[in-house]
C-alpha positions in Angstrom: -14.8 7.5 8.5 -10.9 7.2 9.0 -9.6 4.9 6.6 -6.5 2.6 8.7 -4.4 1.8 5.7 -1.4 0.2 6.4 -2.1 -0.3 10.1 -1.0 -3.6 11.5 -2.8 -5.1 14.1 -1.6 -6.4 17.3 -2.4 -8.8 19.7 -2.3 -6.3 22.7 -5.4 -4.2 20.6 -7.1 -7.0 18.8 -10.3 -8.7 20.0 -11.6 -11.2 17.8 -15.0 -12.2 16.5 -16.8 -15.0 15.1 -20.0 -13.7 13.3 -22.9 -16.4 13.1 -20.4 -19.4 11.9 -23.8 -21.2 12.9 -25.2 -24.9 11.4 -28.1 -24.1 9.4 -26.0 -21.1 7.8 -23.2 -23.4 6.8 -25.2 -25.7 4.9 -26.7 -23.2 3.3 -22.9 -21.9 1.6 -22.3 -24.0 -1.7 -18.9 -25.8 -2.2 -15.4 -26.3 -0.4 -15.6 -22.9 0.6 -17.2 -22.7 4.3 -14.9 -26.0 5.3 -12.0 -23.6 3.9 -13.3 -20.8 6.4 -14.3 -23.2 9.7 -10.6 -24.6 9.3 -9.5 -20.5 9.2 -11.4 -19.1 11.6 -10.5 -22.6 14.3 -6.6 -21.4 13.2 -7.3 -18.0 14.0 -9.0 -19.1 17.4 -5.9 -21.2 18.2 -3.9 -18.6 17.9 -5.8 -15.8 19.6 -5.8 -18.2 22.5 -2.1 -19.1 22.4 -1.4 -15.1 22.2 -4.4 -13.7 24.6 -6.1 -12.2 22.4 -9.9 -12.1 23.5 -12.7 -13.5 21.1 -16.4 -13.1 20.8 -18.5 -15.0 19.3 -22.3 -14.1 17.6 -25.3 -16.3 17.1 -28.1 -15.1 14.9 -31.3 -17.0 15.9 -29.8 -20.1 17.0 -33.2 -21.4 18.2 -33.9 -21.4 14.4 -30.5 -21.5 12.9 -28.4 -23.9 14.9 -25.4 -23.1 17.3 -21.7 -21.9 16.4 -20.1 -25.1 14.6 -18.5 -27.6 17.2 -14.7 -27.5 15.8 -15.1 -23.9 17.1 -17.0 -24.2 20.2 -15.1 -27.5 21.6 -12.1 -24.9 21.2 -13.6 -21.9 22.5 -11.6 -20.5 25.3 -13.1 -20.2 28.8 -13.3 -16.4 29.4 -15.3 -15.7 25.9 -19.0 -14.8 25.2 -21.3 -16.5 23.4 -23.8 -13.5 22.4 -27.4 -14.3 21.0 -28.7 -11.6 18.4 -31.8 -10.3 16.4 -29.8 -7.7 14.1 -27.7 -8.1 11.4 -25.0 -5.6 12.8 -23.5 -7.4 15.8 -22.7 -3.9 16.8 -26.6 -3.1 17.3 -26.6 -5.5 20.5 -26.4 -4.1 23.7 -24.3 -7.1 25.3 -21.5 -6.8 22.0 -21.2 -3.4 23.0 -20.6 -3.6 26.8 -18.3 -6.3 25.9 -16.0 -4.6 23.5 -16.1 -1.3 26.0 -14.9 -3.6 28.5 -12.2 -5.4 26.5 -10.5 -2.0 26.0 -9.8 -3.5 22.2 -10.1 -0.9 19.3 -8.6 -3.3 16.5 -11.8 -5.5 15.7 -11.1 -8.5 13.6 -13.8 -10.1 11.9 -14.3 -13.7 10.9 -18.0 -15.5 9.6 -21.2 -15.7 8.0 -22.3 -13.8 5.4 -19.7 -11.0 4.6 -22.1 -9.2 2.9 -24.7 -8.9 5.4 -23.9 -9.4 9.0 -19.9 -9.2 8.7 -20.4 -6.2 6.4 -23.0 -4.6 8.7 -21.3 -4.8 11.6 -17.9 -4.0 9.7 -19.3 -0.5 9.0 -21.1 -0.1 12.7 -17.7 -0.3 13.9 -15.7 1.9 11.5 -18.3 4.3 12.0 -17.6 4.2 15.9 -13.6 4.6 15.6 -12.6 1.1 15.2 -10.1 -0.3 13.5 -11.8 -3.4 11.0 -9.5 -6.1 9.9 -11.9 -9.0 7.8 -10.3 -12.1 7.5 -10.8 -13.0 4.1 -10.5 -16.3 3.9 -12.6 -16.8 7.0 -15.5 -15.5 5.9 -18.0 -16.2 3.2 -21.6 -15.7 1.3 -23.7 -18.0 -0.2 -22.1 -16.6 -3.7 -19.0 -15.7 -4.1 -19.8 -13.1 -5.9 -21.8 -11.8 -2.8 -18.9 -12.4 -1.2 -16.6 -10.5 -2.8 -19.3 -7.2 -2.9 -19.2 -7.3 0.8 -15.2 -7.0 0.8 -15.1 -4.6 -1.6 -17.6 -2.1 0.1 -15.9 -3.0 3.6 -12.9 -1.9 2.1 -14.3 0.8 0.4 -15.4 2.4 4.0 -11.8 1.9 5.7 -11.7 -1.3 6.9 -8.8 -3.2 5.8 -9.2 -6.9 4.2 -6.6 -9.4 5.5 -6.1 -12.9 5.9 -5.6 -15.4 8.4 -1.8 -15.6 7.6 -1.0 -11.8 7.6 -2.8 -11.5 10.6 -0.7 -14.1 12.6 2.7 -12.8 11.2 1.2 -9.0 12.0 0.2 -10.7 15.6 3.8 -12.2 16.3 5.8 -9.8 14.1 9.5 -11.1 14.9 10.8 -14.8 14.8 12.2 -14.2 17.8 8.6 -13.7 19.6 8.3 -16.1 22.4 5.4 -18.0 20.6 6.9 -18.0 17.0 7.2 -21.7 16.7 4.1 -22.6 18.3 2.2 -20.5 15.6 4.6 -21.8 13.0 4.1 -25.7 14.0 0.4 -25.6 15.1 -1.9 -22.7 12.4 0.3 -21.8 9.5 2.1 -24.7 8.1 
C-alpha cells in the first residue's frame, strides 16, 4: 500500500462518493452528529457540482434500509449514479467499478455511513487498488463515536489520508483568484 501523505486533491482527479447516507441508517446514529454530516456531505455536493467534480452515490439495501436522504438527492446532479449494493466495500460492486474506470478519477473522496464498516471497507479496497483515499471527516460517522474514530484511525493507518470538508474545498480551489472562489466562499464554507 502507498501511503499519499501530503497529497492534495484536485478537482480535475477527484470523484466523490456518498456511502449509504440512507434513512433507516440515519436514525439509527445517536445525537447532533449525522445532521452535522448530511449538512457536510450536501456542502461538499454543492461544491463538487459547482467545480465538476463527478459524484457517486451508494445504497446498501434500500428495499430494507430506506433511500439516500432527500437534502442530498433533491441536489443530486444529473449525470451521477445511484448504485444499489449487497457488500460492505462499495468497491466489491461490479457497477462502482466500471464507473470509477470510466471517470478516469484516481483521488476517491469518501463521505457516509458507517466509517468503520462500509466507508472503511471500501477505503482499503481502494488504497489497495492504487487510489488515492481522502475521508471527509466530518461527513461521515458510526453509530459510536468511538466506532467512529477506530475506522479513521485504521483508514489512516493504511494510507488514506483524513480530511475535512473545508480542506478539501480550499485544496479543490487552491488560489483566491480561482474563477469560483467566491461562490464556494458565499454558498459551503461560511
Amino acid at each position: 500500500m502507498t501511503k499519499h501523505g501530503g497529497t492534495l486533491c484536485s478537482p480535475e482527479r477527484s470523484l466523490v462518493v456518498f456511502l449509504d447516507i440512507q434513512e433507516k441508517l440515519i436514525a439509527a446514529v445517536e445525537g447532533k452528529s449525522i445532521t452535522h454530516v448530511v449538512n457536510n456531505a450536501s456542502r461538499l455536493l454543492q461544491a463538487a457540482h459547482i467545480l465538476h467534480v463527478p459524484v457517486l452515490f451508494t445504497e446498501q439495501y434500500s428495499d430494507r434500509l430506506g433511500g439516500t436522504h432527500p437534502t442530498l438527492l433533491d441536489a443530486r446532479p444529473p449525470e451521477s449514479r445511484v448504485i444499489e449494493k449487497t457488500s460492505f466495500s462499495a468497491y466489491d460492486n461490479e457497477n462502482f467499478r466500471k464507473y470509477l474506470d470510466l471517470s478516469g478519477r484516481r483521488e476517491i473522496i469518501l463521505c457516509g455511513i458507517e466509517a468503520h464498516v462500509c466507508v472503511l471497507q471500501t477505503a482499503f479496497s481502494l488504497l489497495n487498488d492504487g487510489y488515492s483515499v481522502y475521508v471527509v471527516e466530518d461527513a461521515v460517522c458510526s453509530r459510536t463515536e468511538a466506532n467512529k474514530l477506530n475506522g479513521l484511525r485504521r483508514i489512516e493507518q493504511a494510507g488514506g489520508q483524513i480530511s475535512n470538508r473545508e480542506s478539501v474545498l480550499y485544496e479543490w480551489i487552491r488560489d483566491s483568484q480561482h474563477p469560483n472562489f467566491r461562490e464556494i466562499i458565499k454558498q459551503l464554507i461560511r
